[in-house]
C-alpha positions as CSV (number, residue, x, y, z in Angstrom):
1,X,14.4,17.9,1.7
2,X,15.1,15.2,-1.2
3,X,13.1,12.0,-0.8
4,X,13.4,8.8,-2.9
5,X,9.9,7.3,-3.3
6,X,10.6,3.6,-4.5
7,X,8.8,1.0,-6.4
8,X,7.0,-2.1,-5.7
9,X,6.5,-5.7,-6.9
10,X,4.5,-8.2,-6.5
11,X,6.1,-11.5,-5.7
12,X,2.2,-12.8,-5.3
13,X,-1.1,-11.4,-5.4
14,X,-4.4,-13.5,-4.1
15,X,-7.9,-12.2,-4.1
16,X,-9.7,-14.3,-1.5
17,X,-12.9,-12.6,-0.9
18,X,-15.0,-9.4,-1.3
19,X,-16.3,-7.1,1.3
20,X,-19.5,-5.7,0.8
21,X,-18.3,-2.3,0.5
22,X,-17.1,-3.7,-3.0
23,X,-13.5,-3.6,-2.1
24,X,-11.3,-7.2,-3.1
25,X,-9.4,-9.0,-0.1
26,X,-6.3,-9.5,-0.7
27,X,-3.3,-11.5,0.4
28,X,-0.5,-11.0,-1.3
29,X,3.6,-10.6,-1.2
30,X,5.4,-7.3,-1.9
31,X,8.8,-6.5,-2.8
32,X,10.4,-3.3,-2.7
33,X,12.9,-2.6,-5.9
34,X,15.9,0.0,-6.6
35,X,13.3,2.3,-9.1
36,X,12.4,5.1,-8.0
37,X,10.9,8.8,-8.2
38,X,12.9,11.8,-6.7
39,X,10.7,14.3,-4.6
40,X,12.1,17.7,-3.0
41,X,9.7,18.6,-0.8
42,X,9.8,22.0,1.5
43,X,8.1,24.2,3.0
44,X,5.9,27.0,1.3
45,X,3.9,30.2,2.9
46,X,0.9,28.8,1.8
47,X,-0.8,26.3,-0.4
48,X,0.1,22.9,-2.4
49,X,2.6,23.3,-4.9
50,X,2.8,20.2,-7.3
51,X,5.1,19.7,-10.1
52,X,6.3,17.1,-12.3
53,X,9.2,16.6,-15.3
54,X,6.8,14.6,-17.3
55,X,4.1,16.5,-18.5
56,X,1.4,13.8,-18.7
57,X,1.3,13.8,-14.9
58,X,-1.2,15.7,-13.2
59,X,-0.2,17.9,-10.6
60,X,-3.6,19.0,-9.3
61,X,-5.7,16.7,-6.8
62,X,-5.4,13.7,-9.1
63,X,-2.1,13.4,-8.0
64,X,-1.6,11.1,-5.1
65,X,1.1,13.2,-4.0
66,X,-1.1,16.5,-3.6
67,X,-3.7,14.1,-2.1
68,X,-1.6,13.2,1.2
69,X,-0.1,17.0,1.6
70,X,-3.4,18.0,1.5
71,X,-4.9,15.3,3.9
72,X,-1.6,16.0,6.4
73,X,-2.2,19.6,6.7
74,X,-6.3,19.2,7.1
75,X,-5.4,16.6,9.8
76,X,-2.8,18.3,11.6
77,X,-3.9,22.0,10.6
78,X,-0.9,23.1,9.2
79,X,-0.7,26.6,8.4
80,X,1.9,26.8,6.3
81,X,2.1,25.0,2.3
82,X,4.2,22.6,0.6
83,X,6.3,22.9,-2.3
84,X,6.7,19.1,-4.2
85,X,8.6,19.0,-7.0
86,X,8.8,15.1,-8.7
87,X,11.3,13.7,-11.1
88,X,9.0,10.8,-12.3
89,X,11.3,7.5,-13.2
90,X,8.7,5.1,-12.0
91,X,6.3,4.1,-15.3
92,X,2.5,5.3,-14.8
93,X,-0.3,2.9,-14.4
94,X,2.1,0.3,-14.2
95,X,1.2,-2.0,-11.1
96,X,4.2,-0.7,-9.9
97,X,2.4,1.7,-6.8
98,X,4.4,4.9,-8.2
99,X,2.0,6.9,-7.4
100,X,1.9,5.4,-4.2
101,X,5.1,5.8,-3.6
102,X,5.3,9.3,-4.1
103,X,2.5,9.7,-1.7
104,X,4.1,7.7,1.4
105,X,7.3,9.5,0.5
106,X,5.1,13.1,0.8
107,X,3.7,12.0,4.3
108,X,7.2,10.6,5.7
109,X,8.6,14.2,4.2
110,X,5.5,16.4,6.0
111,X,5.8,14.3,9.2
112,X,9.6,15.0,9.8
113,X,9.3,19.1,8.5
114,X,5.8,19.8,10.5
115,X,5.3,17.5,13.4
116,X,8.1,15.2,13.8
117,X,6.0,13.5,17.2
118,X,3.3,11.7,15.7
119,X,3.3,8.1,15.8
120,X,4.2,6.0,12.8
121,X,0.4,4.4,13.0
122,X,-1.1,7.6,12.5
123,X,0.6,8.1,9.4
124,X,0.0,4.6,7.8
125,X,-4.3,5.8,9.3
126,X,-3.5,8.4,6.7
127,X,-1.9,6.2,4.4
128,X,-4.8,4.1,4.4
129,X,-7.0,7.0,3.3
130,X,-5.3,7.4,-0.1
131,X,-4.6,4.5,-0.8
132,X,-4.5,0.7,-0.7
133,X,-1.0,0.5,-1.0
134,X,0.7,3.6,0.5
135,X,0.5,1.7,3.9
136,X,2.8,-0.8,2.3
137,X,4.7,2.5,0.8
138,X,5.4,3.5,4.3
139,X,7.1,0.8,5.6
140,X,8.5,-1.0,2.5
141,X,10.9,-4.0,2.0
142,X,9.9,-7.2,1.9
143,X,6.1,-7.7,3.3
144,X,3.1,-9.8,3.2
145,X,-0.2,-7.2,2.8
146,X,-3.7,-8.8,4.1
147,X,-7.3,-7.0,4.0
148,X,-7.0,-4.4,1.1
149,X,-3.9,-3.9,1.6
150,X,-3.5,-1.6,5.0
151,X,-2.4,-5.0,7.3
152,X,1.2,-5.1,6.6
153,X,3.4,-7.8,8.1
154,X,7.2,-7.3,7.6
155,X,9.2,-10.6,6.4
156,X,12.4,-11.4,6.3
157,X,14.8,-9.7,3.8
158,X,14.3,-10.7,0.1
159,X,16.8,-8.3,-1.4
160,X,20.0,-8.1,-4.2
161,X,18.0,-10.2,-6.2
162,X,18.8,-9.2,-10.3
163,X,15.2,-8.6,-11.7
164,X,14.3,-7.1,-15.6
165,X,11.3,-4.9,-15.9
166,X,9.4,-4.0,-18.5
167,X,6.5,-2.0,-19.2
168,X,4.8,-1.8,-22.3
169,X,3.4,1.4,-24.3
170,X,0.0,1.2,-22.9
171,X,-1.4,1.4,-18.7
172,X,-4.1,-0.5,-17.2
173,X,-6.6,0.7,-14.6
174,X,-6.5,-1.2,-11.9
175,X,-10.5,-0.5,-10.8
176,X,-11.2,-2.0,-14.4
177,X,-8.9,-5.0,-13.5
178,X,-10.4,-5.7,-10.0
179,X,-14.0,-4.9,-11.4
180,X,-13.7,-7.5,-14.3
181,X,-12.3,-10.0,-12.0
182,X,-14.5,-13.0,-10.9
183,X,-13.2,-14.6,-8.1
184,X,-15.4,-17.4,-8.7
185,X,-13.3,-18.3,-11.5
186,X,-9.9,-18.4,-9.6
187,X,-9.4,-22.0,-10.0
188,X,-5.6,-22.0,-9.3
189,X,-4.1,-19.7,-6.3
190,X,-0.7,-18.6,-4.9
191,X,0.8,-21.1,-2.3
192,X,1.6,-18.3,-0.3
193,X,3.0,-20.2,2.8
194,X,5.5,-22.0,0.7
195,X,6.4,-18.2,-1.0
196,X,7.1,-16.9,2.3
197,X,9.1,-19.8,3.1
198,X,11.1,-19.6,-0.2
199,X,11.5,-15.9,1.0
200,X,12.3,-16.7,4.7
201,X,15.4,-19.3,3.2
202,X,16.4,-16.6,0.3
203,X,15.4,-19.6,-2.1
204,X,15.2,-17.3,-5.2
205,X,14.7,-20.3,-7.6
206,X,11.9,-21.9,-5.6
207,X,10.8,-18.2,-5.4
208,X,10.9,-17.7,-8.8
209,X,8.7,-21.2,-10.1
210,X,5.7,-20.5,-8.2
211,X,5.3,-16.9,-8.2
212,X,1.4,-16.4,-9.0
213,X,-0.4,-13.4,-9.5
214,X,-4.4,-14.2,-10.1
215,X,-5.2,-10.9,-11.8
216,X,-3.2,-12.3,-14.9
217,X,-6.5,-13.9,-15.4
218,X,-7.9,-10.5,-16.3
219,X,-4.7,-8.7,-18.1
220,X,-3.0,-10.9,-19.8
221,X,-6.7,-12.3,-21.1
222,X,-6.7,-8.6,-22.7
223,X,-3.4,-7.9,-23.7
224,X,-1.7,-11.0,-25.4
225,X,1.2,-9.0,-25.8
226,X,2.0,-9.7,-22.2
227,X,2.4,-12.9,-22.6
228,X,4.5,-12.7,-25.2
229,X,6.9,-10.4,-23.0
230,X,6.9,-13.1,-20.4
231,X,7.7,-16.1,-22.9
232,X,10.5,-13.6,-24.4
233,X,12.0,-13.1,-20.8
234,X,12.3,-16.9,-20.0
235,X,13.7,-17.3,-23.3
236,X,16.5,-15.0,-22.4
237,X,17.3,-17.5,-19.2
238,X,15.2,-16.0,-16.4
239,X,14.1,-18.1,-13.7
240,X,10.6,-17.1,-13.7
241,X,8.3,-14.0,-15.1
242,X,5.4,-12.7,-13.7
243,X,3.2,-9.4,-14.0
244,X,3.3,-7.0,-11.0
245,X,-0.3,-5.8,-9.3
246,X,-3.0,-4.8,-11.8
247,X,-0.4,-4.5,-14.6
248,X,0.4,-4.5,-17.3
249,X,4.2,-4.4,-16.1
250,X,6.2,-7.7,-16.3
251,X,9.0,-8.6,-14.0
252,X,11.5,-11.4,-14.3
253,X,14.0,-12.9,-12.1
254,X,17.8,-13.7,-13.0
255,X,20.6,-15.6,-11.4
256,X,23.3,-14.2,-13.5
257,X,23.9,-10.6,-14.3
258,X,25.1,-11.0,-17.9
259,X,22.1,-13.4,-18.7
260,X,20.2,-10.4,-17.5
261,X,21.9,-7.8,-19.1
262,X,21.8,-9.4,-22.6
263,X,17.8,-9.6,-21.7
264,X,17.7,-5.9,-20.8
265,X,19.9,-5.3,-23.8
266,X,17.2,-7.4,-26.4
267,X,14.1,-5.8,-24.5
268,X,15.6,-2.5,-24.6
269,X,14.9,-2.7,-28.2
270,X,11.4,-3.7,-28.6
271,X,10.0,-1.6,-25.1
272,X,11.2,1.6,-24.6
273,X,10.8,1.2,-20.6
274,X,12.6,-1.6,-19.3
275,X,14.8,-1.3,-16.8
276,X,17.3,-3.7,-14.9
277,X,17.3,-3.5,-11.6
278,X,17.3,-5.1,-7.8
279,X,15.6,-6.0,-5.1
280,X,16.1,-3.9,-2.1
């Protein structure tokens, strides 16, 4: 079967505490967007079958695609395999959850071919076991994610929204993001009741003014060239620019498509993935 494994991003992203497992609480808004990977996934005699069109992808158990076929059949003892082949359009180590993505779309893909009557809360249990965000993944749309991500409350529709995208040459790693991060030094954080209710009203504008993401304070410390992208893409008339997750991928908002398409058109130029797209 084909799958499309969409993209995320963050519309806010507050660290609020620290468990003493080391892992960061979070609170913080996600956004589905029309960007996405293409999986065919079917069934094999036996085994994990990983492959990819881009060759820098690994298609071993690094990838977080391998990981959830692999967890599904240990959990369910499958006794057949998986064939997964991926057509990667989702930038790597982006902030963007591709790999994520790919994962939830694996799971949704094994449920429906090998045991279409489990309940949807064991697969996000599984979810949850690769991955912060592939609970999110799962359900996708417009949602506000608590604890490290796996409590997922859906909100009202945010979506047809024009947004520009742009990753730069180089990834981040988000364990290196969250582990330079002092939370002590947070001074300003996201007014997340007034996001959701700029959500809630479709306010887009309102939206797009107080967007906050606190792990800025650790990428764009790093890499100046991010805030440069964000000061270019304001320049061009969007409403507001922010960096999605860990990084180092910056998104903006538009009101007007040919605003945004002269953007995309100027970006286009300078990074080699930027993309123009919607929220869905």
């Amino acid at each position: 079967m084909l799958v499309k494994a969409y993209a995320k991003i963050n519309l806010s992203l507050d660290v609020i505490g620290k468990r003493e497992d080391g892992y960061h609480l979070l609170r913080m808004i996600m956004q589905t967007i029309d960007l996405y990977d293409v999986l065919r996934i079917y069934k094999a005699q036996n085994g994990i079958h990983v492959s990819c069109n881009k060759n820098y992808v690994p298609c071993d158990s690094r990838n977080l695609a391998y990981k959830a076929a692999e967890l599904f059949i240990n959990r369910y003892d499958i006794k057949n395999g998986v064939n997964i082949r991926i057509v990667k359009n989702i930038p790597t180590s982006a902030g963007l959850a591709g790999g994520s993505a790919d994962a939830a779309a694996v799971l949704k893909a094994m449920k429906y071919i090998y045991a279409p009557g489990i309940h949807d809360s064991e697969l996000l249990e599984l979810a949850l076991k690769i991955g912060a965000d592939v609970p999110y993944c799962i359900i996708g749309g417009t949602a506000l994610c608590e604890g490290i991500g796996e409590l997922v409350t859906p909100l009202a529709p945010f979506k047809d929204h024009i947004l520009i995208l742009v990753k730069p040459s180089f990834g981040v790693s988000t364990k290196e993001v969250y582990r330079s991060l002092d939370i002590h030094k947070i001074i300003k954080h996201p007014d997340t009741k007034l996001l959701i209710d700029a959500v809630s009203r479709n306010r887009l504008a309102l939206l797009s003014k107080n967007m906050k993401n606190v792990l800025e304070n650790v990428t764009l410390k790093d890499h100046f060239i991010l805030r440069e992208i964000k000061e270019q893409l304001i320049d061009f008339g969007a409403l507001g620019a922010m960096m999605s997750g860990s990084g180092p991928s910056i998104f903006a908002f538009f009101d007007d498509m040919l605003k945004a398409q002269n953007c995309y058109d100027k970006m286009k130029t300078k990074y080699r993935e930027t993309f123009i797209t919607r929220t869905i």
